[in-house]
C-alpha positions in Angstrom: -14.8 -1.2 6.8 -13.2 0.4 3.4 -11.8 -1.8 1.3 -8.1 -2.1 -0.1 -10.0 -0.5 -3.6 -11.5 2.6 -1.7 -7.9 2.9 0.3 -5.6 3.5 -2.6 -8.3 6.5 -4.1 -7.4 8.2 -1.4 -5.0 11.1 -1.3 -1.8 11.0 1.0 -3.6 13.6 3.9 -7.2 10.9 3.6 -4.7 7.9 4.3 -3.1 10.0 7.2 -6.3 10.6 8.9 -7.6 7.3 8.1 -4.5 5.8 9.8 -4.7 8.1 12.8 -8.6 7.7 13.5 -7.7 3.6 13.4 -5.1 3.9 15.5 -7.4 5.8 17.8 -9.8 3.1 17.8 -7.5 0.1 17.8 -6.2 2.1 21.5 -9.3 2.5 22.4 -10.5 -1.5 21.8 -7.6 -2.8 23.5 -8.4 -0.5 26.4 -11.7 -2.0 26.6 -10.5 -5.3 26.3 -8.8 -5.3 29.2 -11.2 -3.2 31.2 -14.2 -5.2 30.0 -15.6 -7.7 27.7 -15.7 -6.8 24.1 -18.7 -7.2 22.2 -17.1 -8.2 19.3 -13.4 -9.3 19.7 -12.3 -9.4 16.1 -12.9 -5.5 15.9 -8.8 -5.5 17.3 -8.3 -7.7 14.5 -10.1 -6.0 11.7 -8.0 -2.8 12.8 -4.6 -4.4 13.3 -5.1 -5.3 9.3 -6.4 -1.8 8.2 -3.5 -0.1 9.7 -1.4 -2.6 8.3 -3.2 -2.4 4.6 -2.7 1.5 4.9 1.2 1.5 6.0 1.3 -0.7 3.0 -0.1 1.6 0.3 1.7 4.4 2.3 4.9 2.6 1.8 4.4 1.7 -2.0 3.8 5.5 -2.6 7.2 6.3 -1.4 9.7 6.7 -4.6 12.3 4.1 -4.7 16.1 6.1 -3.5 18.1 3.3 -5.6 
């Protein structure tokens, strides 16, 4: 798990990928989910917040337009 820290050193294409590969996984966990038991439910979780921790620096990057 990278931390908030490690997150914002990363350039704009790191934070893409990064956001993509979680987004792969967090599809892939709530396929198994529902398939099968999970071996460690708060996986989902943990994702949910890394993709939301990444939108986040994404978003604070952005240049304000007003």
């Amino acid at each position: 798990m990278t931390k908030i820290t490690e997150l914002r050193e990363m350039s704009d294409e790191q934070l893409q990928a990064t956001l993509n590969e979680a987004g792969e996984t967090l599809f892939r966990l709530r396929f198994q989910s529902q398939s099968e038991r999970l071996n460690t439910p708060s996986e989902i979780r943990k994702n949910r917040r890394m993709i939301a921790r990444i939108k986040t620096i994404q978003t604070e990057r952005v240049p304000a337009t007003t």
